[in-house]
C-alpha positions as CSV (number, residue, x, y, z in Angstrom):
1,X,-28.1,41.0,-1.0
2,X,-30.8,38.8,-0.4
3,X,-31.9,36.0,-3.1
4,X,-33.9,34.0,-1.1
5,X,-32.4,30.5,-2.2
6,X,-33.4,31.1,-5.7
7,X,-31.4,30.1,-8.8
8,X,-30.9,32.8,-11.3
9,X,-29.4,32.4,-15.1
10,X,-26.5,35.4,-16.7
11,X,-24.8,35.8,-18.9
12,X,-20.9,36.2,-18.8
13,X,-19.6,39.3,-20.1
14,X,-15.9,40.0,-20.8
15,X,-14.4,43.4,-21.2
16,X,-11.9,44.7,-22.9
17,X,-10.7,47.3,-20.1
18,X,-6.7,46.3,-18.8
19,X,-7.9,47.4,-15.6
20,X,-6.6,45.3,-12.7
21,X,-10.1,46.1,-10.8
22,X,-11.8,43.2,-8.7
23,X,-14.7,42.2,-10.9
24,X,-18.1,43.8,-9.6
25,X,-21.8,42.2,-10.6
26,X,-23.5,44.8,-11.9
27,X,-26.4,44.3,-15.4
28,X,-24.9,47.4,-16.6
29,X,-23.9,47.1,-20.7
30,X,-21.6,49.4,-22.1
31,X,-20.4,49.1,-26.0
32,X,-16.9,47.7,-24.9
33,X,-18.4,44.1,-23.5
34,X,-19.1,41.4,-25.1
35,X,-21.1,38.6,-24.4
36,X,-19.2,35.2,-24.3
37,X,-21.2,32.8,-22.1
38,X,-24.4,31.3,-20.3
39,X,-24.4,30.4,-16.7
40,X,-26.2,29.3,-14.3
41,X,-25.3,31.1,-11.0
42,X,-25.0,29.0,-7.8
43,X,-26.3,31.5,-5.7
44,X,-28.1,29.3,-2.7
45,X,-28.0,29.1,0.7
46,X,-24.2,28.2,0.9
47,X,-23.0,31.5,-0.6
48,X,-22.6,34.9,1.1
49,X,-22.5,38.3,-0.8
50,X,-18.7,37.8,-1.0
51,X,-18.3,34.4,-2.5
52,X,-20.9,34.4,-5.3
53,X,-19.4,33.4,-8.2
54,X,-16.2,32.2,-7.4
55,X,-15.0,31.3,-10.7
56,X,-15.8,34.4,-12.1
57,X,-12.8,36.7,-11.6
58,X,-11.0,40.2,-13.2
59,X,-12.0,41.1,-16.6
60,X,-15.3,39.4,-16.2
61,X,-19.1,40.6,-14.9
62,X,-22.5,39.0,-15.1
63,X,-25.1,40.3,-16.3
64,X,-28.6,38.6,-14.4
65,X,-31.4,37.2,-17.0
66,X,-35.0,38.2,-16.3
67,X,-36.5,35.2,-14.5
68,X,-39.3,35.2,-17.0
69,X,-37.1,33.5,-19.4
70,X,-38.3,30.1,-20.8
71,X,-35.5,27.4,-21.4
72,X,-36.4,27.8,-24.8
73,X,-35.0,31.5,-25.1
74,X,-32.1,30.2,-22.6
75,X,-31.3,27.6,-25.6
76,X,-31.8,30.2,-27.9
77,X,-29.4,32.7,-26.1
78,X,-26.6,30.1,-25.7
79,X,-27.3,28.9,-29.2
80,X,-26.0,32.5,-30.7
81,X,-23.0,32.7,-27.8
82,X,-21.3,29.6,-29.0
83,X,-21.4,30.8,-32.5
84,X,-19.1,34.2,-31.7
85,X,-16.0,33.7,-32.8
86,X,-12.7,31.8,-31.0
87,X,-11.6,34.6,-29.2
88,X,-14.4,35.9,-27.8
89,X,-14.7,32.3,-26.6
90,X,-11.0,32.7,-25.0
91,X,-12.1,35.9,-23.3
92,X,-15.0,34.1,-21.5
93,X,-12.4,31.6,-20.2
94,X,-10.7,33.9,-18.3
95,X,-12.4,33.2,-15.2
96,X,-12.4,29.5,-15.3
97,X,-8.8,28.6,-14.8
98,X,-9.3,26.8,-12.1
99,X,-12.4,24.8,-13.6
100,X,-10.1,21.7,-12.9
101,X,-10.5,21.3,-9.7
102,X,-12.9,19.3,-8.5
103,X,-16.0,21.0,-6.2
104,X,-18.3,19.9,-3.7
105,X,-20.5,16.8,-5.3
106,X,-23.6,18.5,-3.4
107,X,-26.2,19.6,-5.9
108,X,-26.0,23.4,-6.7
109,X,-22.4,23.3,-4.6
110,X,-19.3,25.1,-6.2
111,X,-16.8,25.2,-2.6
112,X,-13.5,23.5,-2.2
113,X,-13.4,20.2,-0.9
114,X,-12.8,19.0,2.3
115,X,-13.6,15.7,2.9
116,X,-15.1,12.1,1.6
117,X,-18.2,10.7,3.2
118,X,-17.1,6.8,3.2
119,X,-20.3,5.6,3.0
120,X,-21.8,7.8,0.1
121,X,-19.0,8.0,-1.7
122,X,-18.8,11.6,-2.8
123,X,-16.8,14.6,-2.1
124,X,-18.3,17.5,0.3
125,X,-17.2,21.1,1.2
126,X,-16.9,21.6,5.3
127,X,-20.9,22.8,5.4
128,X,-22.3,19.7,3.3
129,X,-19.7,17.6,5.5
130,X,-20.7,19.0,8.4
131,X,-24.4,19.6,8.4
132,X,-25.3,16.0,6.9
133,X,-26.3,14.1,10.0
134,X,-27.9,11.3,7.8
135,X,-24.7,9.5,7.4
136,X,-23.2,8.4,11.4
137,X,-19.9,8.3,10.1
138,X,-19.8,12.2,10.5
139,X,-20.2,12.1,13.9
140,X,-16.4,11.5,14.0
141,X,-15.4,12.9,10.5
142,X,-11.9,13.2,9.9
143,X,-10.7,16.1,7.7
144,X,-8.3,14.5,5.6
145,X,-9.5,13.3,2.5
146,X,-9.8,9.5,1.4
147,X,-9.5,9.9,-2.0
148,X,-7.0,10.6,-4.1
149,X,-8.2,14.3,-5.8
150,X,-4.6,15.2,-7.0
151,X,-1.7,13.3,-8.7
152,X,-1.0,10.3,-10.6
153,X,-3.2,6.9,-10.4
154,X,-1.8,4.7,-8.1
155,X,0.2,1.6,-9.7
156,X,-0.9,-1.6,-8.8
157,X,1.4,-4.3,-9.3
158,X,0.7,-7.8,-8.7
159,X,3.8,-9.9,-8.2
160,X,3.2,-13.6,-7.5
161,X,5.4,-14.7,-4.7
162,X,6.8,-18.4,-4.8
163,X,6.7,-20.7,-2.3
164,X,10.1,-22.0,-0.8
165,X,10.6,-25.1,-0.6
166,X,12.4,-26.2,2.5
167,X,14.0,-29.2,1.3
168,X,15.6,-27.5,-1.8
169,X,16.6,-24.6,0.2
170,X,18.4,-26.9,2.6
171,X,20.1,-29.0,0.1
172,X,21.3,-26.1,-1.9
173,X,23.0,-24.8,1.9
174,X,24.3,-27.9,3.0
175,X,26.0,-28.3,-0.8
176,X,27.7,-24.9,-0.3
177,X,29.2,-25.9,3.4
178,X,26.6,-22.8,5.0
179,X,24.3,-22.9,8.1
180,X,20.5,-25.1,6.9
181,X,17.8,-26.3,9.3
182,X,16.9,-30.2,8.6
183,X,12.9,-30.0,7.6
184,X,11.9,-32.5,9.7
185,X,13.7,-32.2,13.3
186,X,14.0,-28.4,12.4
187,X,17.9,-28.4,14.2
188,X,20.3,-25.5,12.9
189,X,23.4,-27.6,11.4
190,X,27.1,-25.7,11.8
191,X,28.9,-24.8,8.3
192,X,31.5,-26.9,7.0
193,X,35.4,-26.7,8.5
194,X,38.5,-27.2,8.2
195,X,39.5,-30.7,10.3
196,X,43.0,-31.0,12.5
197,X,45.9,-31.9,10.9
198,X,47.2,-35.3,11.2
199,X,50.3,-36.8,12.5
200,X,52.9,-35.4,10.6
201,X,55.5,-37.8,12.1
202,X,54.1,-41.1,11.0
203,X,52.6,-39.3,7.7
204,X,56.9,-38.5,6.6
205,X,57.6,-42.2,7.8
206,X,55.2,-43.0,4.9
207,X,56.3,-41.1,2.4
208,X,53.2,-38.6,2.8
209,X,53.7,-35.0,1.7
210,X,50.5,-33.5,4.7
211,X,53.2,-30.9,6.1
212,X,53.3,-29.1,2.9
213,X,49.8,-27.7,2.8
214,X,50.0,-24.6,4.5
215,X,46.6,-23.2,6.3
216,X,46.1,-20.7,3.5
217,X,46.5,-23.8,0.9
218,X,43.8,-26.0,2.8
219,X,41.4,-22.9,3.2
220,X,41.6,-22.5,-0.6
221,X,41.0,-26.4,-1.2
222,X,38.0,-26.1,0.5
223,X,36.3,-23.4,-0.6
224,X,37.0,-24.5,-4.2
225,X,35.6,-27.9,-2.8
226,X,32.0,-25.9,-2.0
227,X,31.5,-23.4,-4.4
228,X,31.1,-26.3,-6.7
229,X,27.4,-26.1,-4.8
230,X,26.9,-30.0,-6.2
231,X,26.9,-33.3,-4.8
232,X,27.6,-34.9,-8.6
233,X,30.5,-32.3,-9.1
234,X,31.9,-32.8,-5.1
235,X,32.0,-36.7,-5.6
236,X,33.4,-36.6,-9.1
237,X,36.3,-34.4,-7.6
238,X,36.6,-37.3,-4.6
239,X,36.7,-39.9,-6.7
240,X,39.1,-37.7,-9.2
241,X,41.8,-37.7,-6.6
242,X,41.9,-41.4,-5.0
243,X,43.5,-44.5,-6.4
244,X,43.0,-48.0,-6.0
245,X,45.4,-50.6,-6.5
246,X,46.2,-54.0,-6.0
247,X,48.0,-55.5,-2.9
248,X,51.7,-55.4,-3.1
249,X,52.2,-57.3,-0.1
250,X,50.1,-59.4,2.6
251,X,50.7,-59.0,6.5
252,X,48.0,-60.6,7.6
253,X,48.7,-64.5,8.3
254,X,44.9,-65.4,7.3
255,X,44.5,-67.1,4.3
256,X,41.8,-65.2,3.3
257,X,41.9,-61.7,3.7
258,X,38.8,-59.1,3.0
259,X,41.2,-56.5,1.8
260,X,41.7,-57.0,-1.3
261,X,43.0,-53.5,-2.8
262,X,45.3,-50.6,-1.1
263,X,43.2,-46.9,-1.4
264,X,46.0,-43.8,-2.1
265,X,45.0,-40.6,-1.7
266,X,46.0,-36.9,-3.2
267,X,45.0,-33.2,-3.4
268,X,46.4,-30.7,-5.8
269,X,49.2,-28.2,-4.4
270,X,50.8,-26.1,-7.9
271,X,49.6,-28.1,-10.0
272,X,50.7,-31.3,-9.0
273,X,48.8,-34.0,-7.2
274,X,50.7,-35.0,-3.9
275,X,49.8,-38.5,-1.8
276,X,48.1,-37.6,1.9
277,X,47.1,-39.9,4.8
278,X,43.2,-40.7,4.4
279,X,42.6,-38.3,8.0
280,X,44.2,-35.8,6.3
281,X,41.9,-35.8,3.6
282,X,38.9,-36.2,5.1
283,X,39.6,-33.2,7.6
284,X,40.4,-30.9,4.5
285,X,37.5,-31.3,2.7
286,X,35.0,-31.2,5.9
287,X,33.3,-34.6,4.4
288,X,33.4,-38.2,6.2
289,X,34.5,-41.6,6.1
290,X,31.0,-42.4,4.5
291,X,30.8,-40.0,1.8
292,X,34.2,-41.4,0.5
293,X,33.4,-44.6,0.8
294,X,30.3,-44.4,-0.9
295,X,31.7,-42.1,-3.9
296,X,32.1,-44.9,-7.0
297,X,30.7,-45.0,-10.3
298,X,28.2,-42.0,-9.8
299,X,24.8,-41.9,-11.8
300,X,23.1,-39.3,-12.7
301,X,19.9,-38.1,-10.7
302,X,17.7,-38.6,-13.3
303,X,18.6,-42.0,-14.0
304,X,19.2,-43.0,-10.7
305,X,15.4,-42.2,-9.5
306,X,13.8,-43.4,-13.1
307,X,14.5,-47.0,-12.0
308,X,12.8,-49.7,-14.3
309,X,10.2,-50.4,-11.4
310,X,8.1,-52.0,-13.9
311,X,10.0,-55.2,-14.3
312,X,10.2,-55.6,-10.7
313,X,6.7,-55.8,-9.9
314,X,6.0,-57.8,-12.9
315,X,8.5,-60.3,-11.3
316,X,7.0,-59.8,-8.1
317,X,3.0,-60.7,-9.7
318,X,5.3,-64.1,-11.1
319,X,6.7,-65.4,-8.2
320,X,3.3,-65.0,-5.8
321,X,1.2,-66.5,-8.8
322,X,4.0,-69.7,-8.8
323,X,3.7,-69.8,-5.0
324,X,-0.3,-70.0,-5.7
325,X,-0.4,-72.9,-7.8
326,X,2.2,-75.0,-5.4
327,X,-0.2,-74.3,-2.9
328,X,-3.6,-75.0,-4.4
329,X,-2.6,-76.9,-7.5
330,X,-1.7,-76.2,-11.3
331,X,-5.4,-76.6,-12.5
332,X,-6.8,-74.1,-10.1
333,X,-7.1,-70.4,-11.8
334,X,-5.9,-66.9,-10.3
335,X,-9.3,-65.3,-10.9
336,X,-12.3,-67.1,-9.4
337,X,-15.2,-68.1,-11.3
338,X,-18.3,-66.2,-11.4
339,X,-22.1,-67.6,-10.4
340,X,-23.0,-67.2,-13.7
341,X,-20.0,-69.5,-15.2
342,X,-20.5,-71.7,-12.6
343,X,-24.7,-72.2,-13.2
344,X,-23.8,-72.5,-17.5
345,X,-21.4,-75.5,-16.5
346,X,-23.9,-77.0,-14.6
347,X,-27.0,-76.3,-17.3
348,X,-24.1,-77.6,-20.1
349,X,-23.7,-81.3,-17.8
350,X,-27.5,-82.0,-16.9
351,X,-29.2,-81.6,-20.7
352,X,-30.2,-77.9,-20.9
353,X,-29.0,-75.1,-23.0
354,X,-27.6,-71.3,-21.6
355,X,-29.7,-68.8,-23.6
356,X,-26.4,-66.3,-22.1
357,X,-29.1,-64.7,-19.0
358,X,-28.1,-66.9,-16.4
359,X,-31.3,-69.1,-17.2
360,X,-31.6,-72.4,-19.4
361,X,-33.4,-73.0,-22.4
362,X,-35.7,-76.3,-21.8
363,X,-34.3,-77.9,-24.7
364,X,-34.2,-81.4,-24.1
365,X,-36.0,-81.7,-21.1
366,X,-39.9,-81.7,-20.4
367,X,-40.9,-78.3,-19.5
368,X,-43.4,-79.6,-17.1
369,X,-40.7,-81.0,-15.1
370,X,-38.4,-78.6,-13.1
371,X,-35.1,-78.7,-13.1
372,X,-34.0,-81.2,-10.1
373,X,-31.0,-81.0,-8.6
374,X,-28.6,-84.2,-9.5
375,X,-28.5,-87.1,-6.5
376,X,-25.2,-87.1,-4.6
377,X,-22.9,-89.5,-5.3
């Protein structure tokens, strides 16, 4: 059958036959069909005798309209179709269950889709895609399609990711005794561990109770030492568990002596608190000399970088202002005078008036005579 890439209007009629027979397009009209719908048939150059149609399957046939139709009667005819009742309406879905799916975008196109031009846009069946050379992207198509024609919209989510900070992130490491990298020299710095032990020998001559802490009790001491993962909290337990007091005795033959207090130290073992040498405490709680030293009265961080900075400077200004006037006398003054205070002094001693412009009056001079300069002395 030959339609010579025309377009032809029919009408979709539904039967009531149970028949399982393949649908066949044929105008003839028997009393058992009804008619349920208007279409427009696709029937161009794409389409062979055996796909015509392809959403019209069993239990339907098309009857072809008279191409001297107007639109008007084709409004009219659809008009009076869309007023029969629900279920004829039912019947004349019966071959558009696959209406769903989405065709070829080409105009007058109803095939399956099989790929995306990029640059157009649009969906295209394998002819369209194929016989378009306008676009140069088909030279290398790709089958696949690049749009999503199935399936749930994509979910975008848009996380904002934080910026480490490598300072923070290396304090926080070094506080829990684990591997960190300075910032500035970059170097990879070990994880805290347990020190030697100490001479036990002289320790018992001193009444020092370091052999009693077995391996498994130092290993505990320390990692309830770091999971405190804070340096307020670690020096607070340091300074928790030394003792200063006053000197019993005096070896030294020096009259005056820079020691003037005796440092004990202790760590917890069941519950009590037992002396240690100051090596053996140092080595079990993987700090230094320094850190224990240093550990006092301990501020807090907030207060301890919110220093009054104010009154310093202030003092600061005082003391280079007081050095000023030594210099360059009392009577001199820290800002310097302007021109302008300068010339109103001069108008003030020689007669003349300052009208407040830098410029004097006349008053009680001639205004013939300019204004001379006064001799030297």
């Amino acid at each position: 059958m030959d339609y010579g890439g025309k377009f032809y209007y029919g009408i979709i009629i539904a039967t009531e036959n149970n028949d399982d027979s393949d649908a066949q397009y044929n105008s003839s009209d028997d009393n058992s069909q009804k008619e349920v719908g208007l279409l427009k048939s696709p029937l161009n150059e794409c389409g062979s005798d055996d796909d015509i149609l392809p959403i019209i399957k069993k239990k339907t046939r098309i009857k072809l309209i008279p191409e001297s139709w107007t639109n008007k009667e084709l409004e009219r005819k659809s008009r009076k179709i869309n007023k029969r009742s629900p279920k004829a309406n039912e019947a004349a879905n019966l071959g558009n269950e696959d209406s769903n799916e989405k065709l070829c975008e080409h105009p007058n196109c109803s095939f399956e889709i099989y790929s995306a031009c990029i640059c157009l846009k649009v969906l295209l069946c394998s002819k369209h895609f194929k016989a378009d050379n306008n676009c140069r992207l088909h030279q290398d198509y790709n089958p696949e399609s690049l749009f999503p024609v199935e399936g749930s919209q994509r979910e975008v989510s848009f996380k904002k990711v934080r910026k480490i900070n490598s300072y923070k992130l290396a304090k926080e490491l070094k506080n829990k005794g684990q591997y960190y990298i300075r910032p500035k020299t970059m170097n990879l710095m070990p994880p805290k561990q347990l020190g030697p032990r100490c001479n036990g020998e002289s320790c018992s001559k001193r009444n020092k109770k370091c052999s009693l802490f077995s391996d498994g009790k130092r290993q505990e001491i320390v990692q309830d030492f770091y999971s405190m993962r804070s340096l307020q909290l670690q020096r607070e337990y340091i300074a928790r568990y030394i003792k200063m007091e006053e000197i019993k005795q005096k070896i030294t033959q020096k009259q005056v002596s820079r020691r003037n207090k005796s440092i004990y130290y202790f760590l917890p073992l069941d519950g009590d608190e037992l002396s240690v040498c100051k090596t053996f405490f140092i080595n079990n709680l993987a700090t230094t000399a320094k850190t224990i030293s240093t550990t006092g009265n301990i501020e807090k961080k907030t207060e301890r970088r919110k220093f009054n900075q104010k009154e310093i400077n202030s003092q600061k200004q005082e003391l280079r202002i007081a050095q000023h006037r030594l210099l360059f006398g009392a009577s001199v003054n820290v800002n310097a005078k302007t021109k302008k205070r300068r010339k109103k002094e001069k108008m003030k001693k020689n007669g003349g008036n300052f009208d407040g412009h830098g410029r004097g009056t006349g008053i009680g001079k001639s205004k013939s005579k300019k204004y001379q300069r006064p001799p030297i002395a």
